[in-house]
N, C-alpha and C positions, 0 to 999 in steps of 0.2 A: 504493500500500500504506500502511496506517496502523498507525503506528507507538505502539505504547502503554506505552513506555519512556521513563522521564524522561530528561531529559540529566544528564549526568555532572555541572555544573553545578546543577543543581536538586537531586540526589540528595546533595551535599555541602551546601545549603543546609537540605535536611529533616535528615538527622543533625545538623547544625549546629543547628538548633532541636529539635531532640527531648533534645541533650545539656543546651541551656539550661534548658529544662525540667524537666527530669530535678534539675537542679545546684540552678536558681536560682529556680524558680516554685513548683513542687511545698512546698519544704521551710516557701513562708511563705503559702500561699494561704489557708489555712484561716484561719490568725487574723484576714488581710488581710480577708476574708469575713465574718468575725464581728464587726470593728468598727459598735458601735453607731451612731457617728457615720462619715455619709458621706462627710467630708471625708478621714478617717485611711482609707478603704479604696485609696488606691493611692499606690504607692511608687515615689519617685522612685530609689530605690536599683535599682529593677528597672530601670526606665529609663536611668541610666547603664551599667548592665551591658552592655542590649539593642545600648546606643549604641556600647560595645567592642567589640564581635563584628561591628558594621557592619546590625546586621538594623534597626536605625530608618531607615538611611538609603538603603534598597533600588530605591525609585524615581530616584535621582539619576543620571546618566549617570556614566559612568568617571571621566573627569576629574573631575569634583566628587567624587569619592570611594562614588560607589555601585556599582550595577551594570547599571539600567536597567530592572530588572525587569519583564519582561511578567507577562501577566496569571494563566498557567499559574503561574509560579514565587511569582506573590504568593499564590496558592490553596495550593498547596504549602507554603508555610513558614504561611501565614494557619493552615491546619486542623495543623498542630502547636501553634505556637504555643496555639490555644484547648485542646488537648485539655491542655493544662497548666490556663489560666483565660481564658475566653472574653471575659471587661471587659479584659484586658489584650490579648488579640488586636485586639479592637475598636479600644484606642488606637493600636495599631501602624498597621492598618487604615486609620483613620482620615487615620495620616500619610502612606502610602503612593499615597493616593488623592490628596490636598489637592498632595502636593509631586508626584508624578508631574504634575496639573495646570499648577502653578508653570514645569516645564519645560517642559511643552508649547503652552500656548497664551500663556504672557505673554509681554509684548513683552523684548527684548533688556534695554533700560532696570531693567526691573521682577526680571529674572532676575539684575542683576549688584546687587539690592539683596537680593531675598530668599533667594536658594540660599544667600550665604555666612553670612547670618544664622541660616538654620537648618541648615547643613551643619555649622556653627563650635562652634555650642550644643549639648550631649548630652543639655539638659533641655528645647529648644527642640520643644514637642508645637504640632499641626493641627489645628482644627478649622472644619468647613460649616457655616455658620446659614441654615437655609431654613424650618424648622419654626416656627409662631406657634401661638398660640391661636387661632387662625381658622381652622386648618385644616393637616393635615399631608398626608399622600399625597395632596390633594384638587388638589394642583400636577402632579400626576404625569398626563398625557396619557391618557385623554381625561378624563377626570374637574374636568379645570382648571375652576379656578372665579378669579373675578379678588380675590377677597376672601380670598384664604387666603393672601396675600403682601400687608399691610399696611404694612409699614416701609418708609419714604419716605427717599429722599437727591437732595437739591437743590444744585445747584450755582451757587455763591455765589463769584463771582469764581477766585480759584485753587484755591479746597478744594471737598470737596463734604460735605455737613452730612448726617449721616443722625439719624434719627425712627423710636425702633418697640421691639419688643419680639421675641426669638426665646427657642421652648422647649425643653425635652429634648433639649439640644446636646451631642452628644459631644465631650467633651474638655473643654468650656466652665470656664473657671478654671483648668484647667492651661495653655491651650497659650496662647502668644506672637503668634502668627497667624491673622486667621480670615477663611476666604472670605463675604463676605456679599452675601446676593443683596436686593436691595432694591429699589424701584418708583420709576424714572424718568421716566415718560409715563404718568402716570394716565388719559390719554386716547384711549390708543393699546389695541390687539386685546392680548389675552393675551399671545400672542407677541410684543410688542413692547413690550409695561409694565416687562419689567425690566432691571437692571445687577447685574453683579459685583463687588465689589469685596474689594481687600484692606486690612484693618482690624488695626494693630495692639493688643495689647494694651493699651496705655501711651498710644491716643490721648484727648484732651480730648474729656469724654461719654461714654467708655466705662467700663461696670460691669458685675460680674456682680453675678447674685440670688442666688434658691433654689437649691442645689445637692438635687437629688433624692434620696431614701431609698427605694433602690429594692428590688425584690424578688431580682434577680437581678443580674447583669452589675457585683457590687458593688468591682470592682476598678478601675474608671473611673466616673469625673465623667460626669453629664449636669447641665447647670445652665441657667439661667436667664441670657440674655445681654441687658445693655440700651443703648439706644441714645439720650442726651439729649442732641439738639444734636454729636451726634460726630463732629467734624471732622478729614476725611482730607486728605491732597494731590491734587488733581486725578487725578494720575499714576497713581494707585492704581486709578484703571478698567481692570478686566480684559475686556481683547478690546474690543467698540466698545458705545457707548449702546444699550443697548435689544437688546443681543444673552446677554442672562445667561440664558432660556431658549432659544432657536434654537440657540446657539454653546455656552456654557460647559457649560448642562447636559446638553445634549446630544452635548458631550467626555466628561463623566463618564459618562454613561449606556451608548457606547462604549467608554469605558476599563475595562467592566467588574465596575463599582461594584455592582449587582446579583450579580453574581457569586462575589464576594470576597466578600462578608455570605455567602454560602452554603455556602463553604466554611468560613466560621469554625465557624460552628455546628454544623456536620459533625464540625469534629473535637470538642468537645463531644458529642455522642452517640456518635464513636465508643470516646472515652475509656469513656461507661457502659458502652457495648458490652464491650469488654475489662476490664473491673471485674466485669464480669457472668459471663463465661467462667472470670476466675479463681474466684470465688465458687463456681461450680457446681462447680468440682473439688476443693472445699474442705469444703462443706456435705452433710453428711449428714443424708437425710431418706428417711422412709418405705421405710427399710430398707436404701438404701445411697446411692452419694455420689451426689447431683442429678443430675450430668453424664452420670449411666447412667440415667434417666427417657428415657425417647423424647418424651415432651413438653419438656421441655429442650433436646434434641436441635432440636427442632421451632423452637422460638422461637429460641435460636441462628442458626440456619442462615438463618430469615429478616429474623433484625437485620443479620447478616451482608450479603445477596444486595440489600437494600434500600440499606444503605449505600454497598456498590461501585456500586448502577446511580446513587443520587444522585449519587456524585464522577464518572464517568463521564458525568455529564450536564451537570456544571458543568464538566467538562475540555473535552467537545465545545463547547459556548457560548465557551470561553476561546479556544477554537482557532479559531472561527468569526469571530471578531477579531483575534486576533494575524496571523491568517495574512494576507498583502495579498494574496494569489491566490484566498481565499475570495470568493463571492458572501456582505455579509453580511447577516445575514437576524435582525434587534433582538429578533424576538421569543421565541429562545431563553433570552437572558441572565435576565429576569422569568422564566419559567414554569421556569429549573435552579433560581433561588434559591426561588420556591414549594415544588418539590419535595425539595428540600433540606431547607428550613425543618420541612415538616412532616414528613418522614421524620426528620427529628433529634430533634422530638420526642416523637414513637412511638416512636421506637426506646429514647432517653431512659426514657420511659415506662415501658415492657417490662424495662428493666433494673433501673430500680429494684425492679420488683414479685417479679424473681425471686431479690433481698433478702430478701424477706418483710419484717417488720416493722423486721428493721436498718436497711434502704433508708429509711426515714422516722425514723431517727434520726441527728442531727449526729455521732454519733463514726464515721460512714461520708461518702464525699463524693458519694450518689446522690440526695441531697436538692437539693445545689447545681446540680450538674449537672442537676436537672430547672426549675428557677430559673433558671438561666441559659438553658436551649436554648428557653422560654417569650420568650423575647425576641425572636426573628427570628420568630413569626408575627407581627410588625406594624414589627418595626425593620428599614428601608431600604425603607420600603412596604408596606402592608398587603397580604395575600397575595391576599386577594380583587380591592384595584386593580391588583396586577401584575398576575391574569389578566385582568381587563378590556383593561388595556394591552395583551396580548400577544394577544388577539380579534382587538382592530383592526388590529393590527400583522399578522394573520395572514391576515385574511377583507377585507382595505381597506373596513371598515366608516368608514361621513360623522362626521364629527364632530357632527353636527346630533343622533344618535343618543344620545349621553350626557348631553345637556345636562337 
């Protein structure tokens, strides 16, 4: 029998982010949004808040002061969280994914250096670098191209030196820590050209760039992260040589990762969604209140029926992983967060129009929110290579096929 009741735990988790929200996101979003300069759009004040209430540190096991959070429970508090500001869901995201990582796949060594560094820190943010100019989702199976992962790390006696440039990095400039995947065997298959590594902020060689001025998601940093001669500790190789896509990313992909982007976005359209409801019972038109139009009626019900079947599809994918008893089957996680993606932003869509012209004015928040849910048809994967990936993953199409 399936059970489609949260746990008593999860359910204290979502009030627990709905109240933050409500208190702490809501009251400064808008200005945060309107800063001209990208640099002033996210607050560290919201992040030490986040940090009190325990919700930055949700992947950490018990004893480290978390909770361990599965994947179900990060979609949960992930689609609240956004339905307040979806750049700040992102960076939560963001850390939940990198430090879940941290526990799970690095060695013992590497976990009694970096958990207490970021469990310790309230300002201590996460960020993946894998995206270049050469190429972004073009990494993402099958679609791999050996050229779209450029940055080089050599190792030079006890460090290892890396070379290279990564782009529209989430987090980039805020956070303290960053996973970086980088090309060890130029010589070697796809699968065997890279390494992981952990890179802190403060190592010799490391800089950031551009921080972006972006359309939407303007509560979080994407920036421009570079690499001259950036010298790590040996030690800082995550998992083995030449295992950053077989192994690491192939943990993340597992852990989720797909997943969580879908429900953030989610709760972002379903914010419009219920912005929208309230409007209609507000707004008088063509002789009485909207909400008694049968065309209202109409679009309602199916912003509504579209949004539960998307969370409903990202819960199943979530479950299809958490659970060790499942047969699991990859290619659900890509084709929930596709259809997430775009149902967030149709639905988005739809809400704003039934605004009418408010909806495209800043003294309402249906502008932002369509700004923002514009972001996950291409962030964490373009939607078109996740369903290419989720073909193959479906139909055991050759690899020979993509190329």
């Amino acid at each position: 029998m399936v059970d489609f009741k949260l746990a008593e735990q999860q359910v204290k988790l979502r009030d627990l982010a709905r109240k933050f929200v409500r208190e702490e996101i809501i009251p400064v979003r808008a200005e945060l949004d309107r800063e001209p300069d990208p640099h002033k759009g996210f607050s560290w004040d919201l992040l030490r808040k986040a940090d009190e209430v325990g919700l930055r540190t949700l992947s950490l096991k018990k004893e480290d002061g978390g909770i361990e959070a599965d994947i179900i429970t990060r979609c949960v508090v992930g689609e609240e969280i956004a339905a307040g500001d979806l750049g700040f869901a992102v960076c939560l995201d963001q850390i939940w994914k990198i430090s879940g990582a941290i526990v799970k796949i690095c060695n013992e060594e590497q976990q009694e250096r970096f958990i207490p560094m970021f469990r310790d820190d309230p300002e201590c943010v996460l960020s993946i670098c894998i995206t270049e100019p050469s190429g972004g989702s073009n990494y993402i199976p099958p679609m791999e191209r050996k050229e779209t992962i450029q940055t080089r790390a050599e190792l030079k006696g006890d460090k290892w030196v890396l070379n290279g440039l990564k782009c529209f990095i989430s987090n980039a400039g805020l956070s303290k820590l960053y996973l970086v995947f980088a090309v060890t065997d130029p010589d070697k298959d796809f699968y065997e050209r890279f390494s992981a590594f952990l890179v802190t902020s403060d190592s010799p060689g490391f800089s950031i760039g551009k921080t972006e001025d972006k359309m939407g998601q303007r509560l979080v940093w994407n920036s421009t992260v570079n690499f001259d001669d950036c010298t790590i500790p040996k030690e800082n190789l995550v998992g083995r040589r030449g295992g950053g896509m077989p192994d690491v990313l192939k943990f993340l992909a597992e852990e989720g990762s797909n997943i969580q982007a879908g429900a953030t976005v989610l709760g972002t359209a379903r914010a419009a969604y219920e912005a929208a409801v309230e409007r209609a019972k507000e707004r008088f038109i063509g002789g009485k209140i909207m909400i008694h139009h049968q065309l209202t009626h109409h679009k309602l019900a199916s912003m509504k029926m579209r949004l539960d079947a998307a969370r409903a599809y990202l819960y199943r994918a979530a479950y299809n992983i958490d659970s060790p008893d499942e047969e699991n089957d990859y290619s659900m996680a890509p084709m929930a967060k596709v259809f997430a993606a775009t149902t967030a932003f149709d639905v988005t869509k739809e809400a704003l129009e039934l605004f009418g012209a408010y909806g495209y004015m800043k003294d309402y928040p249906m502008e932002k929110y369509l700004r923002d849910a514009a972001s996950f048809l291409h962030s964490d994967g373009v939607n078109d290579v996740l369903l290419i990936r989720a073909a193959r993953l479906l139909y055991d199409l050759p690899a020979e096929m993509f190329q």
